[in-house]
N, C-alpha and C positions, 0 to 999 in steps of 0.2 A: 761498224765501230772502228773509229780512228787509232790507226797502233801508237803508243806511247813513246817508242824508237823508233830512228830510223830504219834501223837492223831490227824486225821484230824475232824472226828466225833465222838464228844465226846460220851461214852456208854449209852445206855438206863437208864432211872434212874426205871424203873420197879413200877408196882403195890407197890411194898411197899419199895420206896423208903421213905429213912428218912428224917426227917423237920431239916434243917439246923437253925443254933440260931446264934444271933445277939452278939457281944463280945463286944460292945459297944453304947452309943448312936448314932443316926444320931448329926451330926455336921455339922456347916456351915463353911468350910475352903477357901471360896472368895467369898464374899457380893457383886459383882458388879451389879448386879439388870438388870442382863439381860433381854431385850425385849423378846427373845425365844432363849433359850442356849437351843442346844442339839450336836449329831455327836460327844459324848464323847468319849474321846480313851486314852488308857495309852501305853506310850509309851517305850516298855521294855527297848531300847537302851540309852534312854535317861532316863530313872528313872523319868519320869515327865507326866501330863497330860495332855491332850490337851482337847479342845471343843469348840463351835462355837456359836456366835449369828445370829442367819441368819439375822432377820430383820435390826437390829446393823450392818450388813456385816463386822463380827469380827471374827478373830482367838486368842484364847487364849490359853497359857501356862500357870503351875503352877506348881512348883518343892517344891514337899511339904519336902524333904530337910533342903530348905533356905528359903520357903515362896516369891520365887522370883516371879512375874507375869510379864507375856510379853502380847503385844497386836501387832496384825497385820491387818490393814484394808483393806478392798476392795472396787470395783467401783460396784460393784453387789454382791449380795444375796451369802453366802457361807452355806453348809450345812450338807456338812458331809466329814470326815478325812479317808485315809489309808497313813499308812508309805509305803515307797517302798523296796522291799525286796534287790534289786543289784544297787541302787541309792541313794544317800541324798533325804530327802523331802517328796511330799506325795501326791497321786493322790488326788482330792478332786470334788466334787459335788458344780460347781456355780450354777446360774440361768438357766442356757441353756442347761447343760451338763456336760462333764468331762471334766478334767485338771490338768497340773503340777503345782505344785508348793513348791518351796524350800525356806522358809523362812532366811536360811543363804543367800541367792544368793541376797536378797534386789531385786529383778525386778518385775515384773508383772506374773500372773499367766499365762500358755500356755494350750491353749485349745486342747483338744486332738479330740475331737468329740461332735457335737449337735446333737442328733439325732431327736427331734423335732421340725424343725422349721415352721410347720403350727400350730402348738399349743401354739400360741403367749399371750395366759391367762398360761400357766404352768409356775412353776417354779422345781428345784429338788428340794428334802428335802431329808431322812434320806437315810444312804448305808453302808457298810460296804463290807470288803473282806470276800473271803472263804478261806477254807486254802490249796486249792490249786490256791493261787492270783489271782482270777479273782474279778473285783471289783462290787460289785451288789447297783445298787443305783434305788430309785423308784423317780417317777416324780407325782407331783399336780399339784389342781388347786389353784392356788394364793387365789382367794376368798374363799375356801374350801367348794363348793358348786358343779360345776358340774363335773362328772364322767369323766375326762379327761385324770388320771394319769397312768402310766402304769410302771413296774417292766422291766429294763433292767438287762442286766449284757457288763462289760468291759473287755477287758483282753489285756495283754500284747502286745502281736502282732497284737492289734488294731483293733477286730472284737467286735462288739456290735451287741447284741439281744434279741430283745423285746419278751418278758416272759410270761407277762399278761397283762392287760387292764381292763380299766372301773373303776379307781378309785378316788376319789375324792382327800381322803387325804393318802398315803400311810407313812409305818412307816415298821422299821425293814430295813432287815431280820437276823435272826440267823437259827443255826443247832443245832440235836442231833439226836443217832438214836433213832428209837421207833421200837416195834415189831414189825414192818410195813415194815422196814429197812429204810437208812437212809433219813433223813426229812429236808424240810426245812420251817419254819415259817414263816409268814408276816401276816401284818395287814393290815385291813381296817379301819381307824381309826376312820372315818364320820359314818359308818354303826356298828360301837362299836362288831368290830368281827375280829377273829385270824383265819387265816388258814396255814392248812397243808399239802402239795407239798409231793410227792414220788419224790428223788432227785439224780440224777445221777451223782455221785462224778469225773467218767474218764468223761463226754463229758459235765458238767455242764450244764444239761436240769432238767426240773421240770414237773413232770406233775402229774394226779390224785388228782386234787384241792380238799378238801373236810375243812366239817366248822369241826377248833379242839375247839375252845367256843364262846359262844356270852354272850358279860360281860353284867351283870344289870345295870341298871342307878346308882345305888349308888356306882357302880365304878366306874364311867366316862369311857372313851374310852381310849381302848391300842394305847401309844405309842411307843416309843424303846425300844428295849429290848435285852439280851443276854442269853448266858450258862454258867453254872460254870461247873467245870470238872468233875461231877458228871452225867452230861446231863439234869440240869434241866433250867428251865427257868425264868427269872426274868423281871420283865415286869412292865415296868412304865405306870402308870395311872395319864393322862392327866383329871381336873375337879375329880381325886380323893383320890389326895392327898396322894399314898401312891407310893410302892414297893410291888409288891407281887410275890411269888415261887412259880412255878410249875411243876408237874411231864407229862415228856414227853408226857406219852404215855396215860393218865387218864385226863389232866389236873387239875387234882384234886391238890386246894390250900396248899400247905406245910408251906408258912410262909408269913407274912406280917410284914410291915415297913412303919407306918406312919411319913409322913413327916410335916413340921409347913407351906407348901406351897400347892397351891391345882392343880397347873398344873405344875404337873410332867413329865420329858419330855423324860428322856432316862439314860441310867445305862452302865455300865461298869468298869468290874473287872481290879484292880491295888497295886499298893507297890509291895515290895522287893518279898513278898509271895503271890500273886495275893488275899490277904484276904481283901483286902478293895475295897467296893462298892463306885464307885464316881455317884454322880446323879445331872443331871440336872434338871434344871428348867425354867419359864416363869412367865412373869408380866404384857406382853399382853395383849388386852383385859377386862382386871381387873379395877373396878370401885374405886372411892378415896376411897369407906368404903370397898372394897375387901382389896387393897393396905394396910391401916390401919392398918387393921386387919393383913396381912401377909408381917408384913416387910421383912421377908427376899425372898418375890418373887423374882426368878431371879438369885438366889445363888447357886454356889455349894456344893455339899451337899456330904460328905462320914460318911460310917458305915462298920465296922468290922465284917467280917461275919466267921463264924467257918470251914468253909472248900474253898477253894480255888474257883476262878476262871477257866479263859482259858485267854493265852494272846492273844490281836488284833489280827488276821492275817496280812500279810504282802501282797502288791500288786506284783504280778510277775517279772513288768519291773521297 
């Protein structure tokens, strides 16, 4: 399979990779007070971002441009975006599974495949493409309590395969290589741990699971995350409020970016020069004196980062 970029895995960021700096402050550029925004994606074609409230079962656009914002709703739970590489629109992660949908077209979203339907407490949540289009989305348990959810991957000519298993809540995934060769990342985000997959770029299989961190409580638990074209990783901290960078292949912390909200939910690189970080959020959960205290739960959130991104992948079909 033909990769989509040039760069399909980004370079090892090495031992002594450098700590990238912040060019700006974090900023809140849409206040809508999302129940749980996450499945953030910028979309090159369009010059614009996109991102999702699953509980809200809401798509959102925002062309920081014109400051335009669009809303598109659903009849069930929406949770994470790819554009499609040789079609308008964008594969997407409902409730059940994957599906089309082209928000020019004004119709209903078309299911392409459920592949769980005795797991009637799951829902999807977070996914994203590789960049050779296959679509990887992971499945929960709605209550975020029992071990139910499992790592698929989608691809174009319509083969789905189940990856991994036994998670509660899953979150991710991104790439980069490491000296290991090329990787792929995912969380577990109930058990507050990141692992790391030996990843086969021609046949999109994973295996050689091993723990790459297990975060402290005073970081809350990983949840979305991506690479800048440096190959490192950036990884939003649900319950702790911030942004933090990592080097692939050490995990070892290169920068942090706190935020004024505490359930951080997911990142991704965008603008004309992929230097600006968009970040979700959540207000879920959160008590009136949390709330109070964090008015801008639920907002999205960008900061200018000194060296680039990687743009979304695109889906195959």
């Amino acid at each position: 399979m033909r990769p989509l970029l040039d760069t399909p895995i980004p370079p090892s960021s090495g031992a002594s990779a450098s700590a990238p700096t912040t060019t700006s402050e974090p900023r809140c550029v849409v206040a809508l007070g999302n129940a749980l925004g996450e499945g953030v994606m910028w979309s090159v074609r369009e010059q614009a971002v996109y991102w999702v409230d699953i509980l809200q079962r809401e798509l959102h656009r925002w062309d920081p441009a014109t400051s335009a914002h669009q809303r598109w709703t659903f009849d069930e739970e929406i949770s994470a975006i790819a554009e499609r590489a040789n079609a308008p629109g964008f594969i997407v992660t409902l409730r059940r599974g994957f599906a089309l949908f082209d928000p020019a077209a004004d119709i209903a979203p078309r299911y392409l495949h459920q592949p769980e339907p005795e797991r009637t407490g799951n829902r999807f949540n977070d996914g994203k493409c590789d960049a050779w289009g296959r679509f990887w989305g992971g499945s929960m348990d709605f209550a975020c309590e029992a071990p139910t959810g499992a790592l698929y991957t989608y691809t174009a000519s319509g083969d789905c395969v189940r990856h991994d298993d036994g998670f509660a809540v899953t979150n991710g995934p991104t790439w980069a290589a490491t000296a290991q060769g090329p990787a792929m990342f995912f969380n577990d985000t109930v058990q507050g741990t990141t692992y790391r997959y030996r990843c086969d770029p021609a046949t999109g299989t994973v295996s050689d699971k091993t723990l790459w961190k297990r975060w402290p409580a005073a970081d809350g638990v990983p949840d979305g995350m991506t690479t800048d074209a440096q190959g490192r990783l950036w990884i939003a901290h649900w319950g702790g409020g911030c942004i933090t960078c990592h080097d692939a292949d050490t995990a070892d912390e290169l920068a942090r970016i706190p935020l004024p909200v505490s359930q951080v939910t997911n990142c991704a690189f965008g603008g004309a020069d992929l230097r600006t970080l968009y970040i979700t959020s959540a207000r879920t959960g959160l008590t009136s004196e949390q709330l109070a205290a964090e008015p801008l739960a639920g907002a999205l959130f960008a900061v200018d980062i000194s060296t680039p991104g990687l743009p979304s992948h695109l889906f195959g079909g």
